[in-house]
N, C-alpha and C positions, 0 to 999 in steps of 0.2 A: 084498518084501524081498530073496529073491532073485534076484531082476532087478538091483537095483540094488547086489548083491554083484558079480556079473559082470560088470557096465556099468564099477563100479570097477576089476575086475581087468585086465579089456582095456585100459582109458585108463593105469592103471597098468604094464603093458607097454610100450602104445604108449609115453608118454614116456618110458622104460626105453630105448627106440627111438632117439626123437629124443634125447636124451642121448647116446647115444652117437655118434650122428651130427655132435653138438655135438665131442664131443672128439676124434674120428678122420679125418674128412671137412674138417676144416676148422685149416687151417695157422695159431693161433693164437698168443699169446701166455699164459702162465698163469694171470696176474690177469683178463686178459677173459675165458676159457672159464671161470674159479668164478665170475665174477660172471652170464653167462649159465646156468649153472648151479645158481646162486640162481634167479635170476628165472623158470627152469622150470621148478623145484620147488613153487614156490609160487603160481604162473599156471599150472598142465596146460596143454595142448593153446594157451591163449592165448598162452603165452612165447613158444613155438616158432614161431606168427604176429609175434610180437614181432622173434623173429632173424631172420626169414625178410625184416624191413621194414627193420630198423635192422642185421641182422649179417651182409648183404651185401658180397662183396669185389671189387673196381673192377680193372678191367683198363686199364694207359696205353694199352697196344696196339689195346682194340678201343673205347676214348672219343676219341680224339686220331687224328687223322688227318694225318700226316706227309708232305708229299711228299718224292721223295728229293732235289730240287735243295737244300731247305731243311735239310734233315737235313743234307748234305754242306758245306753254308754255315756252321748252327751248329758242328758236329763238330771243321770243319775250324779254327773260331777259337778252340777251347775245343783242340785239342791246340796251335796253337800257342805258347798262354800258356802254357800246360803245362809245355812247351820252354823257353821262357822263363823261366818263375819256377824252376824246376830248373838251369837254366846262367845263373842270377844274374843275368838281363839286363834286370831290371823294374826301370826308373829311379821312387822314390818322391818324391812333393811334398813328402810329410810324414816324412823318413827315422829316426821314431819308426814307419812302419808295416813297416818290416823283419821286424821282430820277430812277426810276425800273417804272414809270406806261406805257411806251412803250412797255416793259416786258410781263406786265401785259396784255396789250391791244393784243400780239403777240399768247397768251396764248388762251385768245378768240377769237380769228381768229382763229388759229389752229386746238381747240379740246375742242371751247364751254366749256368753262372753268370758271364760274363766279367765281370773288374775293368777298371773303367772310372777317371777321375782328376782329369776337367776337369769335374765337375758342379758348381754351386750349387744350394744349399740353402737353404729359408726353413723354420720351423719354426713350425707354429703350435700354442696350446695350450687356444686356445676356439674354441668354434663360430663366432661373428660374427665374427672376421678370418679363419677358413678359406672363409667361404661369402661374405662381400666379394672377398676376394681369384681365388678360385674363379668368380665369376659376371663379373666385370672379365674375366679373360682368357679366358671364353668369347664375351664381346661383341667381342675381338679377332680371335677365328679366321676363320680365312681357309678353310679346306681340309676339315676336319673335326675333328670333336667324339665322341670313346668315352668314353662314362660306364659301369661297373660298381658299384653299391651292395647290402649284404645286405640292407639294409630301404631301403624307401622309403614314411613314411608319406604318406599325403592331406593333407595341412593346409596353413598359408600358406606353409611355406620350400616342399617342394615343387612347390606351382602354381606360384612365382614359379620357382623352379627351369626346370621343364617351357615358361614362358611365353617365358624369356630362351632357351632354345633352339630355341623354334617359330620364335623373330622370325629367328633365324639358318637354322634350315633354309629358313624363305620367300626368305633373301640368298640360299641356292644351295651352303650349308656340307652337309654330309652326316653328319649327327647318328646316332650310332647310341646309345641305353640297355638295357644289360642288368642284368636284377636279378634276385635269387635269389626261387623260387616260393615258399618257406617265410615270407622274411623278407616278403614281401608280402602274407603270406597274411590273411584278413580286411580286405583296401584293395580299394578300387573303383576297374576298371581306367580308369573314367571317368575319371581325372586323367592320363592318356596320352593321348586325344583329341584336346587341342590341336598336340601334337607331330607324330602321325599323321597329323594332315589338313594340317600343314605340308612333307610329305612326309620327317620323321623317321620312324626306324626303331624297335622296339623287342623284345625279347626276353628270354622267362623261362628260367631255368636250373632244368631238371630238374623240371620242370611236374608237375602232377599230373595222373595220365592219367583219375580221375572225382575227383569230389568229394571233398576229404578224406579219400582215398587215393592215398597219393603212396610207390609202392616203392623211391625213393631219399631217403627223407626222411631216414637219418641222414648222406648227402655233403649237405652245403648250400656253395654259394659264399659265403664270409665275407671275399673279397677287399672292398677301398674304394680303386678309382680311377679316375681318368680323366687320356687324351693328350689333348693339343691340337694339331695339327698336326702332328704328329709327335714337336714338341721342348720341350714342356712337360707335365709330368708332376706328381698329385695320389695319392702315399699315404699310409696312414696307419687310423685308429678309426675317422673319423665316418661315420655314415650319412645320411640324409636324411630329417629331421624337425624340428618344434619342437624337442622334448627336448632335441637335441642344442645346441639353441641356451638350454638353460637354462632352455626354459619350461615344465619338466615340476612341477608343484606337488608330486606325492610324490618323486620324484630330485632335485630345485633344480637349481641350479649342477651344470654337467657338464663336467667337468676332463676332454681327449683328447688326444692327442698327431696331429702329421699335419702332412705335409712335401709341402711346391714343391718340384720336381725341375726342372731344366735342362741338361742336358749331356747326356752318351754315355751315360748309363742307362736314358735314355726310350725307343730302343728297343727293350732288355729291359722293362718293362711294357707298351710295345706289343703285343710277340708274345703277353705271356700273355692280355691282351683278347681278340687275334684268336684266338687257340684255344678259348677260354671259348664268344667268339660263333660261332664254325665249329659246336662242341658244341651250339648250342643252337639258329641262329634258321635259316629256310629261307633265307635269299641269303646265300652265304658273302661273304667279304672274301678277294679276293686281297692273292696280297704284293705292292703296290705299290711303284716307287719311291716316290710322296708318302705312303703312311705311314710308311715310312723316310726320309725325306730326312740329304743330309749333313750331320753336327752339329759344329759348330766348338766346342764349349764355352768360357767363358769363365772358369770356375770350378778351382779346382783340390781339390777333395774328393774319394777314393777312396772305393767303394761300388761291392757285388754287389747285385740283385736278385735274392734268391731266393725261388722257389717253392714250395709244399709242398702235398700233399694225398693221399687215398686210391692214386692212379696210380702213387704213388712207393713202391718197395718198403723203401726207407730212409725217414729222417724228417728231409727237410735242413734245416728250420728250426731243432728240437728242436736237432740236430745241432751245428747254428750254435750254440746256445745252450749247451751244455755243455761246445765247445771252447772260448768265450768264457771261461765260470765256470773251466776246468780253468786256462786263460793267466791269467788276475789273480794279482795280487801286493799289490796295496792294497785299492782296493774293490769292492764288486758291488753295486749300483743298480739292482732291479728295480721296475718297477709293472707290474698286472695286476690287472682287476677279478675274474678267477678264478683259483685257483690250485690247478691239482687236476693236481701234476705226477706222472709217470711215479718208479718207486723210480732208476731212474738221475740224474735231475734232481735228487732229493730225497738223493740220496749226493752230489752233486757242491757241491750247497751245505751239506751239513754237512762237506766234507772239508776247501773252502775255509776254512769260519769256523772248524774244529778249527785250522786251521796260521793264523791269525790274520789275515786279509782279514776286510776290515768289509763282512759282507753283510745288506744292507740291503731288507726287502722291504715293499711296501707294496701296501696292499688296501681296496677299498672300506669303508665303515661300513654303507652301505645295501644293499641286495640287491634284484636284479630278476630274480632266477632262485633259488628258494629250494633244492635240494638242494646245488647247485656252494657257493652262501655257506657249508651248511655243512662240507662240504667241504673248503673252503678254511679253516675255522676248524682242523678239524682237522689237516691239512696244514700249516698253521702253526705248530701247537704240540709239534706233531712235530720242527721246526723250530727251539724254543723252548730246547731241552735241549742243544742244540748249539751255542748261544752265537750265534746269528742274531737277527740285531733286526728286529721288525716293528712298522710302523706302521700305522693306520686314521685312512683320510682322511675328516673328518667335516663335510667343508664344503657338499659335495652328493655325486655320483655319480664315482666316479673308472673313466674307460674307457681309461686310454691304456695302451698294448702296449707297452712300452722295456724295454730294458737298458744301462747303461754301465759299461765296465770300466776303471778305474785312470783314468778320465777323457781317453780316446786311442782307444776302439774303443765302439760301438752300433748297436742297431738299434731298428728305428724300423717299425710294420706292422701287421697286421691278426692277428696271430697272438694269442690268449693264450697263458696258461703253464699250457696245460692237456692232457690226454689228446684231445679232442676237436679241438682247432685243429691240433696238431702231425701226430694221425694220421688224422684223418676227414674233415674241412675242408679244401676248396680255399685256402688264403692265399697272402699274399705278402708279406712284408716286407724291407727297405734293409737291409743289413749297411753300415756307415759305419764306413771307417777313415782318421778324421784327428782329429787332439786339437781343431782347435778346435769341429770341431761337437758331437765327444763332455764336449767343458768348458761346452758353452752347455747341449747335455742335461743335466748333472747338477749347473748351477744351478737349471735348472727343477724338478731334482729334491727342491732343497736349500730352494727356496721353496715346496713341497710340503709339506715339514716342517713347517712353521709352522702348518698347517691340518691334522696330525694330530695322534694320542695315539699313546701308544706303551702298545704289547699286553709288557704283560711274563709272566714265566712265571710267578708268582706269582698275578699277576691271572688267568692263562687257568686255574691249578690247583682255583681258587675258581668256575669255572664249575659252575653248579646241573646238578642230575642232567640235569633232561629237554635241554640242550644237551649233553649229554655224548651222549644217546641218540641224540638226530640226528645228530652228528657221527659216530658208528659207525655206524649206517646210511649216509649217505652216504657215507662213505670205501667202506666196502665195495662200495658199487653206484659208486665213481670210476670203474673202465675201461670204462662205460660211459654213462658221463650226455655 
């Protein structure tokens, strides 16, 4: 017995230790150190393996490898619009997007972001016209093919996937697939093979270095795109599997969001590929001119590509998204299958709907991650009291990442609306500023409606204890799930 009195007193020291190690050593924010602080309390010695896997902090400087020719190239086109949008001299397509060039300018500060003006845009909002469309203009390319997906499962969209770009690497295309090692995890690399022996390329992000121990398992790449030649470009939700095409028996019907690009933004998602693959695979990619090639666009849509993830010591997406909610005047049109926002997020839309904008948020019915869903129940109804309307979409699985404000500004990406996408998660999502593509978003929005209920507050106050329970448990462990 007293053995196992002092066995306690020691462990109780030690984490006395690692606790405070938690709080001083490490430049946090307040909600993630109580929640890490929880979870050591109640894990000893296991938590601290915990932080030690998931509460690691990323460095831009020593993941990203910058030459300085390239640095001096971005640098120098991000101070010129600088100069530019400051001495008034940005001519707009849309001269409703005047009003957003703070926005804009917020955007390049952030996360080096040039505003671009001649893109087209195609918007797709099911699986089966993203992965027709998607597979056509891979049988077109001529030069090369970058795919980045978070998941890729084995099944039949993927081999046919995999098989429509073997036939192209055997043409003499130069196929590269990177995919995150998380979202793969449990798939057999065997469905790569045919690519590989066609002399495509392939590459995991942030690999596991033994088995089901992976020390960067809480950064995952949650980006979804792929260039084609340099001048066609695919972001957006979806990943690569059945499911996503609808054929999941428990999610049904899988409602995404995810946009054709065309113009002067494709290579701003270029570069983020090439630094992802530099990151990850043994043969880098130089900057070529043919992954760059000259782009005449033909399109006239304004839109920044920005990026976001652990490397960034601000949070440009979040960012994006707050300046957006704070500019509304009329409405705010969110979907997000999570919603486990930050308290600044969570001020910005009740400050909106307190001064009378109709903010509107909508959320899955079904859940494929059970803490975030409740979470997100409760985040919602936090929500509730503030004169915010939520919907649950109850038709199948709702995955798509948007926002539209006043029907004139959105984005469109891989981000959710959660602690995890904005600060931990590599993304990338379309900032779009022109009213007609943000009027086409927010009929998609409006046909959304139709295929939910609306969460009123009455309803969520009538929620039975044991949801009340989970719902406080998971909000509390939010700043880290």
């Amino acid at each position: 017995m007293e053995f196992f009195e002092h066995l306690y007193t020691i462990l109780s020291i030690f984490n006395i230790f690692l606790a405070g190690t938690i709080i001083f050593l490490e430049r946090r924010n307040i909600p993630a150190t109580w929640a890490w602080l929880i979870v050591l309390l109640f894990l000893p010695i296991v938590g601290f393996i915990f932080y030690i896997i998931f509460g690691q902090n990323l460095s831009k400087r020593k993941i990203y490898r910058f030459r300085q020719e390239e640095k001096a190239i971005i640098e120098g086109m991000v101070k010129q619009q600088k100069h530019r949008l400051k001495g008034g001299e940005v001519r707009y397509n849309d001269p409703a997007m005047i009003a957003y060039k703070d926005m804009i300018y917020m955007n390049l500060t952030s996360s080096n972001s040039p505003y671009t003006q001649d893109n087209e845009v195609e918007i797709f909002t099911d699986g089966k016209s993203k992965f027709t469309s998607l597979i056509q203009a891979i049988k077109g390319a001529k030069s090369h093919i970058h795919l980045l997906y978070y998941i890729v499962r084995n099944d039949e969209l993927s081999q046919h996937l995999v098989e429509v770009l073997a036939q192209k690497a055997r043409e003499g295309v130069q196929v590269r697939f990177l995919y995150d090692a998380i979202g793969f995890q449990g798939m057999s690399k065997k469905v790569w093979r045919p690519l590989l022996e066609a002399g495509g390329e392939v590459a995991s992000f942030f690999p596991s270095i033994l088995p089901y121990i992976n020390i960067r398992l809480n950064y995952r790449n949650h980006r979804k795109l792929v260039v084609i030649d340099g001048h066609t470009g695919y972001i957006g939700g979806f990943n690569v599997g059945n499911e996503y095409l609808g054929l999941d028996p428990v999610l049904g019907h899988w409602r995404d969001t995810h946009l054709k690009v065309k113009g002067s933004a494709v290579p701003f998602i270029q570069a983020s590929f090439i630094l992802d693959w530099n990151l990850s695979a043994k043969h880098h990619i130089n900057y070529e001119d043919r992954y760059f090639p000259t782009i005449e666009g033909r399109g006239n849509v304004g839109m920044q590509i920005v990026t976001s993830g652990p490397v960034f010591d601000l949070e440009p997406i979040r960012n994006g998204y707050l300046k957006m909610i704070y500019e509304a005047n009329e409405a705010i049109l969110l979907q997000t299958p999570y919603f486990v926002p930050d308290e600044s997020m969570l001020t910005a839309l009740r400050m909106a709907a307190m001064s009378g904008v109709d903010v509107r948020v909508m959320v899955p019915g079904k859940s494929d991650h059970l803490f975030p869903y409740w979470a997100t129940r409760a985040y919602i109804g936090d929500l509730l009291t503030s004169g915010v309307k939520c919907y649950i979409y109850e038709k199948g699985f709702l995955h798509a990442k948007t926002i539209v404000v006043d029907g004139k500004i959105a984005s469109v990406g891989s981000a959710n609306t959660d602690i995890r996408s904005f600060k931990l998660n590599f993304e990338l999502n379309a900032f779009i500023f022109d009213t007609v593509t943000a009027m086409k978003l927010q009929r998609v929005f409006m046909e959304d409606l139709e295929r939910c209920s609306e969460l009123t507050l009455q309803a969520y106050q009538c929620s039975s204890t044991s949801a009340k329970f989970m719902e406080s448990l998971s909000r509390l462990l939010s700043p880290i799930l």
